[in-house]
N, C-alpha and C positions, 0 to 999 in steps of 0.2 A: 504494500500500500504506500500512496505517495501524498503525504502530505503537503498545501499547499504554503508557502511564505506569507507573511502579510501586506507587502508590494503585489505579487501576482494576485491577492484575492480582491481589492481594491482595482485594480485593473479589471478582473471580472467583474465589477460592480459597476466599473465606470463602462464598458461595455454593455450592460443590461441597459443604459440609456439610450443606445442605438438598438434596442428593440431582440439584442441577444435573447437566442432559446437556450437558457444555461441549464445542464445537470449533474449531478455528483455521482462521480466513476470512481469508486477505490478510492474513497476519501477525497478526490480532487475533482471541482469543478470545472469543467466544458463546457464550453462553446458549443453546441449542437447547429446553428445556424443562425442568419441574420433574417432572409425572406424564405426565400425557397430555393432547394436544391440545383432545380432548372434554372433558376436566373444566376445564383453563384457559378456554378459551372460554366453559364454561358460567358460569364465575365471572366473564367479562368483560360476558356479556349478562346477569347474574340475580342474581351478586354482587358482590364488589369484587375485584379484582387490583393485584398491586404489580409493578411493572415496573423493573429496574435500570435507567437511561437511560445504559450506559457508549457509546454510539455518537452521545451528546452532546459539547459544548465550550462552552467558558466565555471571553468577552474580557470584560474592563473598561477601561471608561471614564472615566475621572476628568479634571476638569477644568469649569470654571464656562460653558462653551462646548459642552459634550457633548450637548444635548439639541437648541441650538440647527443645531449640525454634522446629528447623525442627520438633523433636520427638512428641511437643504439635502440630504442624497443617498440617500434611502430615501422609500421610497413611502405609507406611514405619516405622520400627523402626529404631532410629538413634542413639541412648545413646551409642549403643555396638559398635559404627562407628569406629574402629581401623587407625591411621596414616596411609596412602599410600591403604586403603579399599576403596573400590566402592561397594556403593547403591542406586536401583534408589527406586523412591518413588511417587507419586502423591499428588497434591496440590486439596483437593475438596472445594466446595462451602457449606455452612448449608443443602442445598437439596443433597449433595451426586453428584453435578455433578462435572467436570471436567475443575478445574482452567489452569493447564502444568502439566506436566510428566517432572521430571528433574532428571538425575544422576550424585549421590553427588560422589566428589572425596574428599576426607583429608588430606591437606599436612600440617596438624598439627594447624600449627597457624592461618591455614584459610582454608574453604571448597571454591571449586569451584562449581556451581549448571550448569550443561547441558545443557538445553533445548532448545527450537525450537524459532525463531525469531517469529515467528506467535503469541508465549504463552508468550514470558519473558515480555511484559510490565505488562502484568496481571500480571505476576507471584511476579517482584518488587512491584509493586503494594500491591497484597496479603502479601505479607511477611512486606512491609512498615506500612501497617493496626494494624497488633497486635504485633508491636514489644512496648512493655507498659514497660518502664525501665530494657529494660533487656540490657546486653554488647555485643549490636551485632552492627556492622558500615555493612552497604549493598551497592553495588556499582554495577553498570555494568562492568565487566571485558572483553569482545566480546574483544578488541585491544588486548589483553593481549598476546593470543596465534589464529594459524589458528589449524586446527582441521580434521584429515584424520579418515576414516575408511578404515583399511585390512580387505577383508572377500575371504573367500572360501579357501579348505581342503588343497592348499598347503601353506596357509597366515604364521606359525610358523617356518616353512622349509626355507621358501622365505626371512623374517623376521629374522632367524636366520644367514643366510649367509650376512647379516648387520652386526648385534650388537651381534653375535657370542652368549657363552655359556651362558650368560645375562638374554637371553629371559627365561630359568631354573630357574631363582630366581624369575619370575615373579607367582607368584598364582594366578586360577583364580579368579575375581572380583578385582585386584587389579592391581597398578602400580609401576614402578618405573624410578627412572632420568636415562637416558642411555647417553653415551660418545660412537659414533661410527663415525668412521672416519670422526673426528675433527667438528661433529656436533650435537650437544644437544639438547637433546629434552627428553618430558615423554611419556612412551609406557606403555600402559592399557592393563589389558588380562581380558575379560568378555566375556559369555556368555548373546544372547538378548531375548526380548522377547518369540524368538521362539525355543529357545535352540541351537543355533546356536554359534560355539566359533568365535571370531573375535577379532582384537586389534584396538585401537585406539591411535594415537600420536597426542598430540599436542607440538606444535613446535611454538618458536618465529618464525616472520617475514623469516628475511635474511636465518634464518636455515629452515626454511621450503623450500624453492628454494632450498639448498642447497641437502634436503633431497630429491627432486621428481627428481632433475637430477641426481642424484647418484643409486638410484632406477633403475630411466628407462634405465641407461646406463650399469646396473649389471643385467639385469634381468636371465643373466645365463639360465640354461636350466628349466627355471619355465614358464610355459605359466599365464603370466603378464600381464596384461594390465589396463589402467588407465579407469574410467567408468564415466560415464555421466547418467545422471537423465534417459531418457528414458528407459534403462539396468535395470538403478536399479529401476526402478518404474516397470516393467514386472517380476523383482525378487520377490520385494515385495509380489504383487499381486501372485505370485503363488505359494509361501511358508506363504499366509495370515497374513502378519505384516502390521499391522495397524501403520498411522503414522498420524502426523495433516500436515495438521491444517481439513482433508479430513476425517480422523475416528473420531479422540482423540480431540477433542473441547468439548467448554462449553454446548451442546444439549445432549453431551453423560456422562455416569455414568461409571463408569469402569467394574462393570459387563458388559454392554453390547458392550464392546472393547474389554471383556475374559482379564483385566491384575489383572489377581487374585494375581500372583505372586510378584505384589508389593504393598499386601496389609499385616498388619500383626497384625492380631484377636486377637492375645494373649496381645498387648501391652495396653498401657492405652489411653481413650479417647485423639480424636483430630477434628477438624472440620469434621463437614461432616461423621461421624464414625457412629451416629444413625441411620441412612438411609440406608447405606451401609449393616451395621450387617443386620438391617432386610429384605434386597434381599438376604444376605447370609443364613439369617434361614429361610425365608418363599417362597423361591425361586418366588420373584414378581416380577422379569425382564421381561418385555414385549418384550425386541428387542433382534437378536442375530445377530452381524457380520458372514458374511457368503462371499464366492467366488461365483462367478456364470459365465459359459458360453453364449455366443453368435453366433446364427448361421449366420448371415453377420458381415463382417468388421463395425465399430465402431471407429469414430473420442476419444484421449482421452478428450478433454472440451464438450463433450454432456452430460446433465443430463435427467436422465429418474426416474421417477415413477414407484413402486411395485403395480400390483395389483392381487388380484386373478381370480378365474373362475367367480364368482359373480361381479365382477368389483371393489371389496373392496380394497381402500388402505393398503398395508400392507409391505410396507418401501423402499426406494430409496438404487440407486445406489451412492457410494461415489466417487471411482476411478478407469480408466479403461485404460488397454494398451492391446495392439497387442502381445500375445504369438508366438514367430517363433516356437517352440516347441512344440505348440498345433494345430498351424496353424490358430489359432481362436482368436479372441477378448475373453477379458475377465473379471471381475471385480471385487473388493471388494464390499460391501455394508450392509446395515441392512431389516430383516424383521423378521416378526412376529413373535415368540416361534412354533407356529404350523408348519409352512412354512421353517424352519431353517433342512430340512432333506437333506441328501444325493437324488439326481435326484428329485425332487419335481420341476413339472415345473411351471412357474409365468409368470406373462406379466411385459412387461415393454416397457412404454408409455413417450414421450414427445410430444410434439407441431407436428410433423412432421412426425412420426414415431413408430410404435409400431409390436412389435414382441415378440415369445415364448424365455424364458431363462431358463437355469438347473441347479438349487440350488448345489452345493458342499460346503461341507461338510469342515470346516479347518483342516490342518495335524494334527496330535495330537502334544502336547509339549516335549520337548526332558526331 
């Protein structure tokens, strides 16, 4: 269970003013939605959306040793980490599994690390384990700042009618400090997993309220809208971004979550590297993250069982919403190498329930 700070619940409250559909999941309130699913999505595929990231956490890192450290136990290279650069990276175990996914920011005299509430006690944890005399001070930073994501094709357009010609000196994978109508904050331009461009701001407190009422009150001719987890979990799911604590946890290896892209072969050994290379040279993954349809509606907290014609286990369902789009329920999940094809159909089974489902295939990467 993940209890919530008293900055992120005030945030949630200050959200219920814009008409949030908030509910309490494992002691922590959500966002469920702003209007309706269909109009959020349609601002996520056609316009820009802002996303509260309260299901984020914040470590920092300080110390003249920080980048070099990341570089010995994360799968990333860091050494080459330039001031105001963003790289993400993964934290594995000795078996090559899956500590957190954190993405590093540099503002010189201290990295900030990203990652998911579900991952950062592991993650402090890990990082607190092999720090053996080196000049690193670790700390949880979450108070520090709150943390938005902009996504969809008109986010630098939208973006720019804020903080004007600015967003120009921003390159991708990096950030820097903006001054827009009298409130400060840092704006990130990355590319995610899925090669998708998006920004992120984090903003103290007071200027975070300062910045969603300014936003929502300019939205100009942008079809804007603020997004709630339902939205963005049918986005997810059907542009295949894997996220935790539901793909990306300690059961999985990063082969079989496909984030090849923040692994990097050429650098020199770090925890968890042996295991990894050799999925990478003798291709030994067993599992592969796959989308799959549903021919009836599907509650999202149902879990089901993979099986084949034989009745063989051969991998479960992770996470699943309701496509308006598709008209269908749908879902992420893992199974077998064999089983991982385009229309390959599987069963899938729980306590109550069992029906045919249609392997799909993930979009390629950008």
């Amino acid at each position: 269970m993940f209890e919530m700070d008293n900055l992120s619940q005030d945030m949630i409250d200050f959200f219920s003013s814009f008409g949030a559909d908030i509910q309490t999941l494992d002691q922590m309130e959500v966002i469920k939605s702003f209007t309706t699913v269909e109009n959020e999505i349609f601002s996520l595929n056609n316009g820009t959306g802002l996303r509260y990231m309260n299901t984020s956490g914040i470590v920092e890192l300080k110390g003249v040793d920080s980048l070099n450290f990341l570089n010995r136990i994360s799968t990333n290279s860091m050494t080459n980490l330039s001031k105001e650069e963003i790289r993400s990276t993964i934290f594995t175990s000795e078996k090559g599994l899956i500590i957190g996914v954190s993405t590093v920011l540099n503002f010189e005299s201290y990295l900030l690390l990203v990652t998911s509430i579900f991952s950062k006690p592991k993650v402090l944890s890990w990082i607190n384990k092999y720090i053996i005399g080196d000049d690193i001070k670790v700390s949880d930073a979450s108070h520090r700042f709150n943390i938005f994501e902009v996504m969809g094709p008109q986010s630098e357009s939208f973006l720019s009618m804020f903080v004007g010609d600015s967003i120009n000196s921003i390159p991708v994978n990096s950030f820097k400090v903006v001054n827009a109508e009298g409130v400060l904050f840092f704006l990130a331009r990355f590319t995610d997993l899925k090669g998708f461009s998006k920004f992120w701001i984090l903003a103290e407190h007071e200027n975070s309220k300062k910045l969603i009422n300014y936003l929502v009150e300019n939205k100009g001719p942008f079809d804007f809208n603020l997004i709630g987890e339902d939205a963005y979990n049918v986005y997810k799911i059907e542009n295949g971004i894997p996220s935790e604590p539901n793909e990306i946890n300690y059961m999985m290896n990063p082969y079989e979550v496909k984030l090849f892209e923040l692994i990097d072969f050429k650098k020199g050994s770090y925890i968890g590297q042996e295991v990894i290379t050799r999925l990478n040279n003798n291709d030994l993954n067993q599992k592969n993250l796959i989308r799959m349809c549903f021919s009836e509606p599907i509650e999202a907290d149902e879990k089901f069982v993979l099986f084949d014609a034989e009745k063989n286990e051969i991998g479960n369902i992770t996470s699943i919403a309701f496509s308006p789009k598709l008209k269908k329920s749908i879902a992420l999940g893992f199974v077998k190498n064999p089983f991982a094809v385009q229309g390959t159909k599987v069963l899938a089974k729980n306590e109550t329930k069992s029906f045919e489902v249609v392997v799909n295939e993930l979009p390629q990467r950008q």
